[in-house]
N, C-alpha and C positions, 0 to 999 in steps of 0.2 A: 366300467369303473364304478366301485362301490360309492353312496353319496359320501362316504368317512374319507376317502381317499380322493376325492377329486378336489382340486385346492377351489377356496372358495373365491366368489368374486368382491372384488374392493376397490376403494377408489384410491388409484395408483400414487398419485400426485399427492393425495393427501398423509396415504403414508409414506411417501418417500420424506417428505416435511419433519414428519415425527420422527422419524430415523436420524434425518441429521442433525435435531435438535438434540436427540439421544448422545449422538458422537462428538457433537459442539461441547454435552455436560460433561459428561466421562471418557472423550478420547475414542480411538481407536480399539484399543486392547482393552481398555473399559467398559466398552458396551457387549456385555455377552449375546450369545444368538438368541435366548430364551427372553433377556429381558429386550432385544430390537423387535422381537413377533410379538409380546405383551405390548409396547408402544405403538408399534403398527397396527395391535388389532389384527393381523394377521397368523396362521399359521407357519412352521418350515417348510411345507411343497412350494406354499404360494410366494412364501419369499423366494424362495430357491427357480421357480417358473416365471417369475417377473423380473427379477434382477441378477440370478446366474450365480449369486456369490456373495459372501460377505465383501469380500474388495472393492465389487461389481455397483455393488450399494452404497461401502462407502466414498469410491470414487462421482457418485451420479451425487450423493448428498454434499460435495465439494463445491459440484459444479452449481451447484442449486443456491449453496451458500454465499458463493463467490455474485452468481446473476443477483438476489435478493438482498444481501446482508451486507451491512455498513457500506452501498454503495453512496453514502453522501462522506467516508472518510475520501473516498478516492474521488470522485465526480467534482471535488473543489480543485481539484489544483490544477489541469486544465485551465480556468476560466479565473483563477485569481491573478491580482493586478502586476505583482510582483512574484519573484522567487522564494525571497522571506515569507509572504502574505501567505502562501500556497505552504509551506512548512509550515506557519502557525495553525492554518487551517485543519492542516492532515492530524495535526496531534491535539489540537482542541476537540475535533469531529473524534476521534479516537477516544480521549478522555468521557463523552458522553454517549458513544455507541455501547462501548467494554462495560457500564455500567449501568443497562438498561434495566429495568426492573421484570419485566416481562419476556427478557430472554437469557438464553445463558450468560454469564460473563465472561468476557474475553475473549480472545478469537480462535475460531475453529481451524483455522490457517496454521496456528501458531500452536495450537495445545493438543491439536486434533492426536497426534503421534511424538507427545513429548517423552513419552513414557515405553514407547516401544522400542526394546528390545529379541524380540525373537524374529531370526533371520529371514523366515519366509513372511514378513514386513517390509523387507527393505524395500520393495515398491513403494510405499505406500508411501514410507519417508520419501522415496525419492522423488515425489510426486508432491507432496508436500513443499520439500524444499525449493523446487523448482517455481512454485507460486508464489512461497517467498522472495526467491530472487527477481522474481519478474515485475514484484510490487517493489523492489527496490531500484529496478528498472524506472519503473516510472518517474520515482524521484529522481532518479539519475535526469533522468531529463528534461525535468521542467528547471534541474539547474543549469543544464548545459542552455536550456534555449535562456534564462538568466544572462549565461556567459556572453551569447550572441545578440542578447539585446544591450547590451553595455552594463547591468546590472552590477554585475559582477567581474571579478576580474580575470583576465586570459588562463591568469596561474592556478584558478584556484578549482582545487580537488573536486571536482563533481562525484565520483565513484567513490570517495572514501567518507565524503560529509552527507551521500545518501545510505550507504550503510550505513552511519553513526545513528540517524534517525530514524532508520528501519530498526535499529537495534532497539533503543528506545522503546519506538513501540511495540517491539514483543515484548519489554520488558513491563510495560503498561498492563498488555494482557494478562502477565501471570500475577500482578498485583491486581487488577481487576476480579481475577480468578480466585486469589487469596483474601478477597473482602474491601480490595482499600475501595474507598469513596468516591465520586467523581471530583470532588472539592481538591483531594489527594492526587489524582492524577490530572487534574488541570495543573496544580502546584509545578507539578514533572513537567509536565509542558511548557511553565514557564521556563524553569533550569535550561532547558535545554533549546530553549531560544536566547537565552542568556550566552550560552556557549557558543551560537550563530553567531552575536556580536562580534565576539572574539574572533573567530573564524574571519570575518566579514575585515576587520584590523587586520590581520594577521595577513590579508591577499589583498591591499588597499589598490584600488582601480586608480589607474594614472591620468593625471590629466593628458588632454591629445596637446601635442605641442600647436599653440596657434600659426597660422597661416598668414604671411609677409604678406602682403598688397604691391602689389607693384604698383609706384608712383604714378598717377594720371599723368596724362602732357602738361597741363596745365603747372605742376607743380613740378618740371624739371627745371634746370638751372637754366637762363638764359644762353650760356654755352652749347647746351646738349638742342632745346629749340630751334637757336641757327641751324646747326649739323641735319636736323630731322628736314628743315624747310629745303636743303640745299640739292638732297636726294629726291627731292620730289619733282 
């Protein structure tokens, strides 16, 4: 093999990094082949012999985003005190990830393929979407374990008030994308813990009815006393 033709050697990890920084800023169908091998520092054999494919690429820089990136939006709600606490958390950590000054804005999750339309994509959405739904998953559950801890009440919506707040924060991201401030999307944050309130009324937790005592001996009626002493 000529030296022109033989892909040259690179350090993999670190362009895989540039690449997804690439598709975090301009998307999927944004990042052309020409300008991911200019980021990478690499040529097309060598992309093409290390990673298989633009898909192949953009799928690995997913995975890479998902292990590294805005892990403290999601790594709080686990270990917060409450159910509320854990939604404040996710969308205030969101507020200050999406507007980092050192990396792209907003999330790679949510913009990476907002813009794609041509059909031999639909993977790509679909793979996409599926990570959305499973980060909605999560909130799903840490309301339901809410529900089970007495938090919250029996009735109330887990799956419909974790989508409301997954929604939210995509919506955070494309304002993130579009310039707003952290100051601006803390704001969001708060709104929409404002609407929790509501939520939180709107399925008010009942009290458990209290539990009768059965009268000691000592305090039954003389009557019932005799009767007890007579069977004995």
């Amino acid at each position: 093999m000529s030296e022109r033709g033989r892909p040259r050697s690179f350090d993999r990890d670190a362009a895989l990094r540039r690449a997804m920084e690439l598709f975090w800023a301009k998307g999927y169908d944004g990042a052309s082949l020409s300008e991911l091998t200019t980021a990478m520092d690499i040529n097309s054999p060598s992309l093409y012999a290390a990673f298989g494919s633009k898909e192949a690429l953009f799928r690995e820089a997913v995975q890479l985003y998902g292990a590294t990136e805005g892990t403290e939006i999601w790594d709080a709600i686990p270990d917060a005190p409450t159910a509320r606490r854990a939604i404040e958390r996710f969308l205030q950590a969101t507020a200050e990830v999406f507007t980092r000054r050192d990396k792209p804005r907003g999330c790679l999750i949510v913009l990476g393929a907002l813009h794609a339309r041509d059909p031999s994509n639909a993977s790509v959405c679909r793979e996409l979407r599926d990570h959305r739904a499973q980060n909605a998953e999560t909130l799903r559950g840490r309301l339901e374990r809410g529900v089970a801890e007495g938090e919250l009440p029996k009735g109330f919506d887990c799956r419909a008030v974790a989508t409301f707040y997954a929604t939210v924060q995509h919506g955070m991201s494309i304002q993130a994308r579009d310039g707003a401030s952290r100051e601006t999307l803390l704001a969001v944050a708060q709104c929409a813990m404002a609407a929790w309130d509501e939520l939180r009324l709107r399925y008010p937790v009942r009290a458990q009815p209290k539990r009768r005592l059965r009268p000691s001996k000592a305090r039954r009626g003389p009557e019932k006393q005799r009767r007890s002493r007579s069977r004995v």
